[in-house]
N, CA, C and O atoms as CSV, one atom per row, in Angstrom:
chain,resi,resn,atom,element,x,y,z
A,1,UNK,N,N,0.835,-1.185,0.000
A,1,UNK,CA,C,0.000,0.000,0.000
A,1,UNK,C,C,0.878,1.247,0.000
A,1,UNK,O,O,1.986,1.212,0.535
A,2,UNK,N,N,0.469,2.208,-0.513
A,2,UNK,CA,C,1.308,3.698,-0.275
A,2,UNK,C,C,1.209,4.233,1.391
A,2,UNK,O,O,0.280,4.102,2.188
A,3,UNK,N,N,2.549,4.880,1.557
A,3,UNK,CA,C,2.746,5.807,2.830
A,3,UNK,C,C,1.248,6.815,3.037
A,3,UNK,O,O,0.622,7.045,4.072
A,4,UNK,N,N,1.038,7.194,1.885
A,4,UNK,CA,C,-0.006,8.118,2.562
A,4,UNK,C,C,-1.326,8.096,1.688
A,4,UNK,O,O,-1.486,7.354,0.719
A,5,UNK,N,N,-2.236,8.997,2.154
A,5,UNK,CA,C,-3.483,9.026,1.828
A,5,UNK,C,C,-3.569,9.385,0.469
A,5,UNK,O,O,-4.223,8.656,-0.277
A,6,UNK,N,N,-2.869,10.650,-0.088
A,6,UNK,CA,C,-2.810,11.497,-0.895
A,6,UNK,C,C,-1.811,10.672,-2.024
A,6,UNK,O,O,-1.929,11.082,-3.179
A,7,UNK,N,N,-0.828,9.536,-1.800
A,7,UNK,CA,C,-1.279,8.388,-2.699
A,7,UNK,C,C,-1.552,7.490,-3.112
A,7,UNK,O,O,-1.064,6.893,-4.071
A,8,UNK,N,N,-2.292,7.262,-2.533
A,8,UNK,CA,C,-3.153,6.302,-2.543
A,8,UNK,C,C,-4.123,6.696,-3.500
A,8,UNK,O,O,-4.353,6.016,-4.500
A,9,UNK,N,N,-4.818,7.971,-3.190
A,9,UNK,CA,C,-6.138,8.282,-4.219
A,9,UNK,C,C,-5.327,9.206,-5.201
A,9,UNK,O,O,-6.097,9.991,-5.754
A,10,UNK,N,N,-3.862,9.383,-5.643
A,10,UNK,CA,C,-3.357,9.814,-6.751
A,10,UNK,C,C,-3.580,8.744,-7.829
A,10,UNK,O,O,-3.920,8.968,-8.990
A,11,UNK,N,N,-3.307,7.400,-7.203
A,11,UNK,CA,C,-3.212,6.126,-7.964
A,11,UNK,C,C,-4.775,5.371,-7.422
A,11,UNK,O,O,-5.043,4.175,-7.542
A,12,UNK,N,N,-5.438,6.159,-6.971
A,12,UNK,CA,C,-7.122,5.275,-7.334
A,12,UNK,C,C,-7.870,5.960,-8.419
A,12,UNK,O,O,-8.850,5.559,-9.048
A,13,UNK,N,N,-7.058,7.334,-8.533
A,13,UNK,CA,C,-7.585,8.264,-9.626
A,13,UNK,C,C,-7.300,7.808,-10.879
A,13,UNK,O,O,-8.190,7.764,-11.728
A,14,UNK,N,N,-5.957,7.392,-11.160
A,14,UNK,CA,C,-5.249,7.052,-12.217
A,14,UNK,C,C,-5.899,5.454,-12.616
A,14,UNK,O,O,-5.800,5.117,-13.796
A,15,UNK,N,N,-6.465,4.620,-11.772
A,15,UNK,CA,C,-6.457,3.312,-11.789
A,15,UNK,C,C,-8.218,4.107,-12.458
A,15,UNK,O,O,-8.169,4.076,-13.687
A,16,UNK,N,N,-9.340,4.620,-12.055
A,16,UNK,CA,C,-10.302,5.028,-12.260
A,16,UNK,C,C,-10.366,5.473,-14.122
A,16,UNK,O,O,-10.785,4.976,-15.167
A,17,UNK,N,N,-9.700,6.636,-13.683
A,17,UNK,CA,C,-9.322,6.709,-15.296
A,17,UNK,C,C,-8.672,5.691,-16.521
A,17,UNK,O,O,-8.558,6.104,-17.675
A,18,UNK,N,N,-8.421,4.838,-16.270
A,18,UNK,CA,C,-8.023,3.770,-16.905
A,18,UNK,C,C,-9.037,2.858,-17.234
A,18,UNK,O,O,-9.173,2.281,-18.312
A,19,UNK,N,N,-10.061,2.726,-15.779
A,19,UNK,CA,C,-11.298,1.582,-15.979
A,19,UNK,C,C,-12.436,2.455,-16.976
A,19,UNK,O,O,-13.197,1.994,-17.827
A,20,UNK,N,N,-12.243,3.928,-16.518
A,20,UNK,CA,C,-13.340,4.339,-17.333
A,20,UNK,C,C,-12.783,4.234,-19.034
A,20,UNK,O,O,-13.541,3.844,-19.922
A,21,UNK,N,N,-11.470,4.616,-19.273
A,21,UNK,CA,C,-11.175,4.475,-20.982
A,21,UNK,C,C,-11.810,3.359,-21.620
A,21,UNK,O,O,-11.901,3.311,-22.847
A,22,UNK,N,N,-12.378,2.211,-20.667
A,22,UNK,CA,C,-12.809,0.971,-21.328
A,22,UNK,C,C,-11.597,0.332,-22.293
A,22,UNK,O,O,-12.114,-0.216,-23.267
A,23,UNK,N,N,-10.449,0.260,-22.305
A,23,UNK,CA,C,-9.310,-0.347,-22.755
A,23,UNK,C,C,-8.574,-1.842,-22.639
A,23,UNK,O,O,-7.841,-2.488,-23.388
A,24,UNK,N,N,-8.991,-2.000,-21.675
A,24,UNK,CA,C,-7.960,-3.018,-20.629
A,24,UNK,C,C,-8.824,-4.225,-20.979
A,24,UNK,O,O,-10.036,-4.026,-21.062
A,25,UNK,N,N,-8.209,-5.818,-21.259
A,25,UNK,CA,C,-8.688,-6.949,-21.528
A,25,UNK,C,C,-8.910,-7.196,-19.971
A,25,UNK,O,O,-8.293,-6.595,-19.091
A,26,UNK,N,N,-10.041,-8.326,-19.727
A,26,UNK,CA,C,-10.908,-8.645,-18.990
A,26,UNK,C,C,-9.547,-8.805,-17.776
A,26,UNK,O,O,-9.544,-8.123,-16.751
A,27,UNK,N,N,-8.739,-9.542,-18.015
A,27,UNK,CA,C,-7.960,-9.789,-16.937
A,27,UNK,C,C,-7.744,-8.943,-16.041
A,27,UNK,O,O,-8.122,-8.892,-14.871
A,28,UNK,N,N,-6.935,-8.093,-16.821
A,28,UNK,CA,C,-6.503,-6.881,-16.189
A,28,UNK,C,C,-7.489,-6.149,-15.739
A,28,UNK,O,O,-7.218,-5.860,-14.574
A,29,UNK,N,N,-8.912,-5.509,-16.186
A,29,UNK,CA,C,-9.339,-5.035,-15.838
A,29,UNK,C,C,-9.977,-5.135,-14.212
A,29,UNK,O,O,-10.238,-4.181,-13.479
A,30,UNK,N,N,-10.180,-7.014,-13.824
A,30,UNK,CA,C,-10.195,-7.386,-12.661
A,30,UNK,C,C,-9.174,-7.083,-12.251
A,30,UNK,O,O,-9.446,-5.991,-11.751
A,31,UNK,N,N,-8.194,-7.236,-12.088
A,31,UNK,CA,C,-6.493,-6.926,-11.075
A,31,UNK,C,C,-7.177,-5.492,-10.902
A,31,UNK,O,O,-7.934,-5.315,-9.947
A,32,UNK,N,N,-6.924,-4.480,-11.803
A,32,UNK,CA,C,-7.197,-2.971,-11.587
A,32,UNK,C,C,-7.988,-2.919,-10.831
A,32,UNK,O,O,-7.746,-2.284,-9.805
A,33,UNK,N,N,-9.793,-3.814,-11.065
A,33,UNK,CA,C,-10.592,-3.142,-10.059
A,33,UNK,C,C,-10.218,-3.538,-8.566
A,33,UNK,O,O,-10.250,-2.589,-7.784
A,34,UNK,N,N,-9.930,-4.551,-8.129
A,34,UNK,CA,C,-9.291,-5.352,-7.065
A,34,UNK,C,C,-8.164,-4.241,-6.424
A,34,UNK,O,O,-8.358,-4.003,-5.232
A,35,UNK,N,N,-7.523,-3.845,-6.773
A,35,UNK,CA,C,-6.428,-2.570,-6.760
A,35,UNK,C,C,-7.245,-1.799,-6.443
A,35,UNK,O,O,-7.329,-1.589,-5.233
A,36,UNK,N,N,-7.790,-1.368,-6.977
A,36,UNK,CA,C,-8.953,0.078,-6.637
A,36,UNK,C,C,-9.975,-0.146,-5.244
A,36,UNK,O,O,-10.439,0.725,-4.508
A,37,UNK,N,N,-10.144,-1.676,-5.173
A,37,UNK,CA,C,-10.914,-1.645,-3.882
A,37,UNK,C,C,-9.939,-1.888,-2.846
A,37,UNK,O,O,-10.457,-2.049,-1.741
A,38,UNK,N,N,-8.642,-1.964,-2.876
A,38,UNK,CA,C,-7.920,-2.182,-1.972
A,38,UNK,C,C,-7.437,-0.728,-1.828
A,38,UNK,O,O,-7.269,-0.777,-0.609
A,39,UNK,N,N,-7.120,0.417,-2.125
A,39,UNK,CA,C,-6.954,1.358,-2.291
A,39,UNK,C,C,-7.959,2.334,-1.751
A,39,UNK,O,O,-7.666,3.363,-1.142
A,40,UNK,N,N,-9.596,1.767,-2.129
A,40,UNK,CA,C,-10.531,2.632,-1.417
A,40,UNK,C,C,-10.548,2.221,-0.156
A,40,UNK,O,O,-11.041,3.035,0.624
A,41,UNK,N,N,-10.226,1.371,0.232
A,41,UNK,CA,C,-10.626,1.121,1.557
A,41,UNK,C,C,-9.749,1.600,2.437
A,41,UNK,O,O,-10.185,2.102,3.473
A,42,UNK,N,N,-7.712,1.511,2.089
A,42,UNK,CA,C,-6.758,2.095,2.650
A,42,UNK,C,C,-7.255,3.591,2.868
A,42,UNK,O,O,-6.980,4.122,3.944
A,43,UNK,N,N,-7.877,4.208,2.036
A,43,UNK,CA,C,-8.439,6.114,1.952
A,43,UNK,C,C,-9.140,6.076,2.932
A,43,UNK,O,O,-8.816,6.737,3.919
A,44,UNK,N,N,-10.259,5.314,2.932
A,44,UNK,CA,C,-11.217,5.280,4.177
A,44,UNK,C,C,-10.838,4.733,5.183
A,44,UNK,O,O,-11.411,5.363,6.072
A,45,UNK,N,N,-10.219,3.936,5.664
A,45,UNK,CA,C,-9.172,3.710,6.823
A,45,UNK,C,C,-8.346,4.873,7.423
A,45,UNK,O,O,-8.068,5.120,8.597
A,46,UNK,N,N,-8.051,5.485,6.329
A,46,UNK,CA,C,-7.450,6.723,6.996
A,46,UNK,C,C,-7.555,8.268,7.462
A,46,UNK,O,O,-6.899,9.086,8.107
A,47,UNK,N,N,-9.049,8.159,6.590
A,47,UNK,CA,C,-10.130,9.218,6.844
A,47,UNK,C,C,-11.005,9.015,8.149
A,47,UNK,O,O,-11.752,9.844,8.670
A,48,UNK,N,N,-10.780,7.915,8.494
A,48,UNK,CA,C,-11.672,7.295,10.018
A,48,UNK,C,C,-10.633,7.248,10.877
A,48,UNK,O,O,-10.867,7.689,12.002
A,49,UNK,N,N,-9.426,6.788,10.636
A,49,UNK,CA,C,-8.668,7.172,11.811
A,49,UNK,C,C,-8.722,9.293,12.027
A,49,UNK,O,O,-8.855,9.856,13.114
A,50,UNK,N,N,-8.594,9.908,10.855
A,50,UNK,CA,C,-8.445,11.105,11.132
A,50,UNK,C,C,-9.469,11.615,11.507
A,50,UNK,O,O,-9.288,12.498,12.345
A,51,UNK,N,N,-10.914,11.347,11.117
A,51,UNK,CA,C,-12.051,11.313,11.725
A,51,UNK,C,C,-11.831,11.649,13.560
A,51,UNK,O,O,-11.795,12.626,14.308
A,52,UNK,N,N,-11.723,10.162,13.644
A,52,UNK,CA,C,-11.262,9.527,15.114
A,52,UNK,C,C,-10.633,10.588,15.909
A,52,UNK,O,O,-10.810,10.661,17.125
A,53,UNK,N,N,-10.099,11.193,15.427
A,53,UNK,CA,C,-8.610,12.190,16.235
A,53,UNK,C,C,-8.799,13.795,16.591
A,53,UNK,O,O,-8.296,14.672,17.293
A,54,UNK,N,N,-10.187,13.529,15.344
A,54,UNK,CA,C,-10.645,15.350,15.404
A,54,UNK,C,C,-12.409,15.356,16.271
A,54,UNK,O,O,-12.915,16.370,16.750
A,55,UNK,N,N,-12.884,14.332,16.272
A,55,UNK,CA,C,-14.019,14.699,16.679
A,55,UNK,C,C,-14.610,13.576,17.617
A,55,UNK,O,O,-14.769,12.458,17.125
A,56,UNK,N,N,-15.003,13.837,19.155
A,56,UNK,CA,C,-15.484,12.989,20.292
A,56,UNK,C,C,-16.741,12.392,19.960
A,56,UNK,O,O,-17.215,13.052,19.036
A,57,UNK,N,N,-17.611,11.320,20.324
A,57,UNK,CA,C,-18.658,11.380,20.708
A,57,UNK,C,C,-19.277,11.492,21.943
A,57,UNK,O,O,-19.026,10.547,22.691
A,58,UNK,N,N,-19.927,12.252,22.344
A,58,UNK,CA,C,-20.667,12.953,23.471
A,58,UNK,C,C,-21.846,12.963,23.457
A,58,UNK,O,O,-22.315,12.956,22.319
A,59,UNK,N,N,-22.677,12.980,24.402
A,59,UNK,CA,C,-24.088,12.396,24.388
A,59,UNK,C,C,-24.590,11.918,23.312
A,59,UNK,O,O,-25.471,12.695,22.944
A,60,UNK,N,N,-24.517,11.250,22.774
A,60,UNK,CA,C,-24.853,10.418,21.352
A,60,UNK,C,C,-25.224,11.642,20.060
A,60,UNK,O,O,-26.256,11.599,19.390
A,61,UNK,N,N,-24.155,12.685,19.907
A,61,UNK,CA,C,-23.449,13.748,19.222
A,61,UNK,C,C,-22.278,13.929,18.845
A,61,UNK,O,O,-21.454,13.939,19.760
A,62,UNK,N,N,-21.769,14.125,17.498
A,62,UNK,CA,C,-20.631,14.077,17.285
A,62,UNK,C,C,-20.357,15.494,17.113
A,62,UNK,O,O,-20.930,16.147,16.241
A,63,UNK,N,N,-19.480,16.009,17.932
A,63,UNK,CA,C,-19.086,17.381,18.213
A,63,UNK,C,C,-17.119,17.366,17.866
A,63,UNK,O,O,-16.288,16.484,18.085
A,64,UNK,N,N,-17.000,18.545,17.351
A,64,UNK,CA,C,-15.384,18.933,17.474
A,64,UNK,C,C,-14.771,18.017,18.266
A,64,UNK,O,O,-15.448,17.326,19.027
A,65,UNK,N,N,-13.510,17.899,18.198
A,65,UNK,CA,C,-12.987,17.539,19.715
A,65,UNK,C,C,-11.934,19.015,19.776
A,65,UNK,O,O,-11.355,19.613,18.870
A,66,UNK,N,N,-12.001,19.275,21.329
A,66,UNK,CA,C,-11.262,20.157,21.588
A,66,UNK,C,C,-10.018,20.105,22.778
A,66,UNK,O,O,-10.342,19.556,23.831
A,67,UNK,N,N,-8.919,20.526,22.700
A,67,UNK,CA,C,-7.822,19.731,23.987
A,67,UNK,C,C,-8.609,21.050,25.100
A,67,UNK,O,O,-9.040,22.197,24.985
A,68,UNK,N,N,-8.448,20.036,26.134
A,68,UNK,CA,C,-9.018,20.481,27.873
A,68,UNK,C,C,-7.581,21.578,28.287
A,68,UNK,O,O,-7.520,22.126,29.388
């Protein structure tokens, strides 16, 4: 997987644009999409940890988090 978020979805963009050209023989086109769902999910893994870090839940509300 890539170090960071930003590429990860440089190369889910690039992998996207490729599935949309409609180009790629059947094979490949599975590997790519397989790639792409492994890729979306690393983004969202890391959007929920950052999620996680910025905002509490409190009385069944998700508010800022702010340091005490």
């Amino acid at each position: 997987m890539p170090d960071t978020y930003e590429l990860a979805l440089a190369e889910l963009e690039q992998l996207v644009s490729g599935l949309d050209a409609g180009q790629l023989p059947l094979d490949q086109l599975l590997a790519q999409y397989q790639r792409g769902a492994q890729l979306l999910q690393f983004c969202r893994d890391r959007l929920k940890i950052v999620e996680n870090q910025i905002k509490v839940l409190e009385d069944g509300e998700l508010k800022s988090w702010t340091p005490n």
